[in-house]
N, C-alpha and C positions, 0 to 999 in steps of 0.2 A: 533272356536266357542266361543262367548261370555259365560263366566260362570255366572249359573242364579240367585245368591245370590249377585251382583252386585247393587250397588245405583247408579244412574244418574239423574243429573238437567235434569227439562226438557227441552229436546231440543239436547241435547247432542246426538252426532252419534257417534264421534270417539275422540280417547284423540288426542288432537292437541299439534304437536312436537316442543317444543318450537327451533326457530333458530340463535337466535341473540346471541353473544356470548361476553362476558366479555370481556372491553379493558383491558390489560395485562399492556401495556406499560407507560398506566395513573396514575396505581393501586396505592391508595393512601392506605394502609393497616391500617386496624382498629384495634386496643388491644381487641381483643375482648374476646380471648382466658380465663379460668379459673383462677382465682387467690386466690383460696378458700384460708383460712389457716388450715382450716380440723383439729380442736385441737384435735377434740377425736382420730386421724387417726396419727398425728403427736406425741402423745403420747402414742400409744402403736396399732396403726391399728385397725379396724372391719372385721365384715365378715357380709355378709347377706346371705338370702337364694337361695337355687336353687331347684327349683320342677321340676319334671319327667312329664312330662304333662301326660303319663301314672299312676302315683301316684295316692294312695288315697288323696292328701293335694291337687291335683291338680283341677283345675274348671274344668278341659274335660275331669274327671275322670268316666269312667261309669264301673256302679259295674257287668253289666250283663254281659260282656266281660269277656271270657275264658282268662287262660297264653297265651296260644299257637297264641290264635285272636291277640291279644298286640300287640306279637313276629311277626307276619305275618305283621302287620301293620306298627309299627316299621322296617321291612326288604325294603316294600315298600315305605316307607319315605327315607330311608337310599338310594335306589336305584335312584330316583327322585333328592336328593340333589346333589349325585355323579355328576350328568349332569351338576351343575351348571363346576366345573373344570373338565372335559371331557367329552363333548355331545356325545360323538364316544365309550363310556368306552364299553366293552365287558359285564357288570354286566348288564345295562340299554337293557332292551326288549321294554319295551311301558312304557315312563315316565307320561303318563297320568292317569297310572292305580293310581299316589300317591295320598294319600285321604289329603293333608293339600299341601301348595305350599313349591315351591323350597327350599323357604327364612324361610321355618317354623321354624329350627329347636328343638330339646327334649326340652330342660331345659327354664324353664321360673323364669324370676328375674320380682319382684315387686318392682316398684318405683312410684315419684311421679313428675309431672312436673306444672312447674306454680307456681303462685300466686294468691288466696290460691291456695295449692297445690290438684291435682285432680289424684287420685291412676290409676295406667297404668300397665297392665301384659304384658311384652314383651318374647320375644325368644331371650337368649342368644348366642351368634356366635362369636367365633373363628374366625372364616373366611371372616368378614366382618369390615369395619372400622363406621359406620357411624349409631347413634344411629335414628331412625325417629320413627314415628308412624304414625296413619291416624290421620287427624283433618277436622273439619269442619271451611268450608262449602264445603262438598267433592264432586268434579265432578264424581268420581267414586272410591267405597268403599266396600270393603268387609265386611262381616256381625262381629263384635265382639261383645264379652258378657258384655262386659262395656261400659258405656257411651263414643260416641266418643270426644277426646280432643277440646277444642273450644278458639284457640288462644288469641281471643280479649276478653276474660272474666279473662286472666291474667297478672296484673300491670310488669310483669319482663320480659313480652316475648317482642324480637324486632328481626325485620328480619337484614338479613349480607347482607350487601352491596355488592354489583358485585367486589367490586374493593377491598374487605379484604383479611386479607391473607389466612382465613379459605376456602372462595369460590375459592381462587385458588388452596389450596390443594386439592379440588375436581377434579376424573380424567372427571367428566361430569357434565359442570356446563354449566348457561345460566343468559342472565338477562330478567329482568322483560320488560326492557326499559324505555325511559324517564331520565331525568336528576337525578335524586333518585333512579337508580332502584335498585332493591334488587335481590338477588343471587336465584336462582332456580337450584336445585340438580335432577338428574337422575340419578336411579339407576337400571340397566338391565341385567336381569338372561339368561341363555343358553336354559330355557325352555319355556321361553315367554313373564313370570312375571315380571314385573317393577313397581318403584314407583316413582313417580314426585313430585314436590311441593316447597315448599322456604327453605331454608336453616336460622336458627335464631337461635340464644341466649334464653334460660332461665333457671330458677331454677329447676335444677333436685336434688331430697329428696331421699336418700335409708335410708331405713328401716333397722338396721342393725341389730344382735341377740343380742345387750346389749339393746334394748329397746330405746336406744337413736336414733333421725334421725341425719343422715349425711348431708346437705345441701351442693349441689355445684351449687354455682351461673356462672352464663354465661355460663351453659353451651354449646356448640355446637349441636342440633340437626336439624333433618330435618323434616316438619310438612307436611305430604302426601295426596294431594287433587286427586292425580290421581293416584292410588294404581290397577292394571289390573291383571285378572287372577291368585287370589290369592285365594285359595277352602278350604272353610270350618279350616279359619286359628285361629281362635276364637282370640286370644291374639292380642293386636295392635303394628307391626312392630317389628323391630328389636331390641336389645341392642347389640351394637358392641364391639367386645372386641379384634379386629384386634390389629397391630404391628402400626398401621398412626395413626399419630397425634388427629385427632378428634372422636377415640376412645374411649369408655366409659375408658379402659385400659391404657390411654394416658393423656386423658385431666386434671385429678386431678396435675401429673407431680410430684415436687420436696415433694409434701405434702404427698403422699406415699412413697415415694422415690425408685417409678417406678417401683414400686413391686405385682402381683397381681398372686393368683395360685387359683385350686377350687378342689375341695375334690368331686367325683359324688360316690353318696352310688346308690347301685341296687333299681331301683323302683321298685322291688316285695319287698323290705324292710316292715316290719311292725311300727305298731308305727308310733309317730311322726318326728322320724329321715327325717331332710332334708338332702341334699348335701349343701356346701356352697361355697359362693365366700370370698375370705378374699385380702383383699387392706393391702397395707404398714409392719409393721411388724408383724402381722398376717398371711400375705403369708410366711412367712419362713417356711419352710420345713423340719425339721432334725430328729436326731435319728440315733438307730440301725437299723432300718429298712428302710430307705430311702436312695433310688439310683438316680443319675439324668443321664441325657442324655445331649449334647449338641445342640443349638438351632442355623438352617445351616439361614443367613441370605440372603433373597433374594430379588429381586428387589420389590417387594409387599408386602402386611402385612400380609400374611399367615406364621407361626408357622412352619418351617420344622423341622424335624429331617433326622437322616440317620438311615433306615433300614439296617441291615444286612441281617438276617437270620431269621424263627420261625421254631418251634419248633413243634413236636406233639410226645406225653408220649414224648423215650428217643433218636427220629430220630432229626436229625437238617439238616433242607433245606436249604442253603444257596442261597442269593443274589447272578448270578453274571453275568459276560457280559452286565449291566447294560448301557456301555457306548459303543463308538466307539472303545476307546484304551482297551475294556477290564476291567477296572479298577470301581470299586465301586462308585455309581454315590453318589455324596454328598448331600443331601436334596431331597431323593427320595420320601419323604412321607410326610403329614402334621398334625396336632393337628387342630381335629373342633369339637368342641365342638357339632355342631346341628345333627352329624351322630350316629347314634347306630351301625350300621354295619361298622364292618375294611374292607374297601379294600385296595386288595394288588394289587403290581405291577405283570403285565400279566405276566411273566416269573415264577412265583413263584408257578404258580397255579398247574400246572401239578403235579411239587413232591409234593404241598399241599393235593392234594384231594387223592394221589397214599398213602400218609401215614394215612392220617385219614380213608382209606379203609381198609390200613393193621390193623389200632388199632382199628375198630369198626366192631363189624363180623355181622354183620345184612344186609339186603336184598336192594338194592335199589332200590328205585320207585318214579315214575314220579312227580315232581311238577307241580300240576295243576296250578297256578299260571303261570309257565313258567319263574322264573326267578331266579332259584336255581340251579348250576351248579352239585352238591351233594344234593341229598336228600334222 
């Protein structure tokens, strides 16, 4: 069923698939890629902000909402994004119950794209490589709280031609057709949600905490005219901070010097305490109290690491029989940024919930919801 906060030309019945597909063999590859020199970034790094869309600093912040309503909310988003990497997960009951789409997720980063530049709230992701948003003239658009982006009113935006190298790093590209044609991106979730539209060059502005803007020109996004089944997401589109190339985490390149980490403080925090994102040497990490893990690389731009074990008070569950030989599977788990809730690997669950029953002596009862295997 169509969701009813949807915009349509008139006339429009269905998003029409585009089929024509990028000659490969032609590909005359365009430079099209970043070449900022990012002086503030190359001399000592920034950081910008990260809001909780929960947050008071945040625009979807509503004050009449309990903790508990957040947390409940928050579990049902958490549960719905699961589905995009396992539609089948054992956590997922009814992914329609999530009140924002697949591709929502928590943390929203303010930028700006264009010339003049036009301010844009996106959703920060881990999990995704490809920075887009909705723009006009949209065949179909979900409702946000800012003016939607409007390509041709900016001197720096130009579309990527079918035959660049950016359109072929896409795993779902198309062309427009005709001897000019220009690259058209699709991108498609496990729960239904997709967004279509051209793949282009412009200047994208972060706002960074010294007050100064960061300008990176050319850079890679994708501008969404056909954005489906996407509820109640208020923010436009993604910002990606995947491991692929035309990642917001990618595209600056040797002018960070390929460095990017983010700091998430609790969104019941008071105050104006943001989280933040910090680029170049800003992201560096150290101290007495700083531990790292290593990062398992895999064929995609997802973030693995290797779980072993958790923990509850002073029991420890171990991973194990992970694999066929027995042996600890490497890269069992990932970093995403857009989930609040950990899931773990099915095996682990059973001594999970058997020790957080030993270490909590209270009664258990039914989650009305139906999607809390403890409650």
């Amino acid at each position: 069923m169509e969701p009813s906060n949807v915009r349509k030309k008139k006339g429009t019945t269905q998003r029409e698939k585009r089929t024509v597909t990028c000659d490969v063999e032609t590909a005359q590859y365009e430079d099209v890629i970043v070449k900022s020199s990012l002086i503030e970034a190359s001399s000592g790094g920034f950081s910008v902000d990260l809001i909780h869309r929960d947050s008071p600093n945040s625009p979807f912040y509503n004050p009449s909402e309990t903790p508990s309503q957040r947390i409940a909310k928050a579990v049902r988003r958490s549960i719905s994004l699961v589905n995009r990497f396992k539609p089948t997960s054992s956590l997922s009951t009814n992914a329609a119950q999530s009140d924002i789409s697949s591709n929502g997720g928590e943390y929203l980063l303010k930028y700006s794209v264009g010339t003049p530049p036009v301010e844009i709230l996106g959703f920060a992701d881990t999990s995704t490589d490809l920075i887009w948003l909705q723009c006009e003239p949209c065949s179909i658009c979900y409702n946000q709280t800012a003016p939607i982006f409007y390509p041709k009113k900016s001197s720096t935006y130009k579309k990527a031609s079918c035959s660049s190298a950016q359109c072929q790093s896409l795993p779902h590209s198309s062309s427009s057709g005709g001897n000019n044609s220009s690259c058209q991106y699709s991108m498609d979730y496990y729960d239904g949600s997709s967004s279509d539209g051209d793949l282009a060059v412009d200047t994208l502005t972060l706002g960074s905490t010294t007050s100064r803007p960061v300008p990176l020109p050319k850079t890679i996004i994708g501008c969404g005219y056909d954005n489906e089944r996407f509820t109640n997401a208020n923010g436009s589109g993604v910002i990606g901070l995947g491991r692929g190339a035309i990642s917001l985490a990618s595209q600056p390149g040797s002018s960070i010097g390929g460095k990017f980490s983010y700091c998430l403080i609790p969104f019941t925090s008071h105050g104006n305490t943001t989280s933040k994102l910090n680029f170049g040497s800003n992201a560096v990490v150290a101290g007495s109290g700083a531990v790292s893990t290593p990062l398992i690389l895999g064929q995609d731009s997802y973030y693995y690491i290797t779980l072993e074990a958790i923990s509850v008070g002073r029991k420890r569950i171990d991973l194990t029989n992970a694999s066929e030989s027995g042996n600890l599977e490497k890269g069992n788990i990932i970093i995403n940024s857009g989930i609040t809730v950990t899931s773990l690997p099915e095996q682990l669950y059973p001594g999970f919930i058997s020790a957080l029953k030993d270490e909590i002596h209270l009664q258990d009862v039914y989650d009305p919801t139906g999607q809390l295997i403890l409650c």
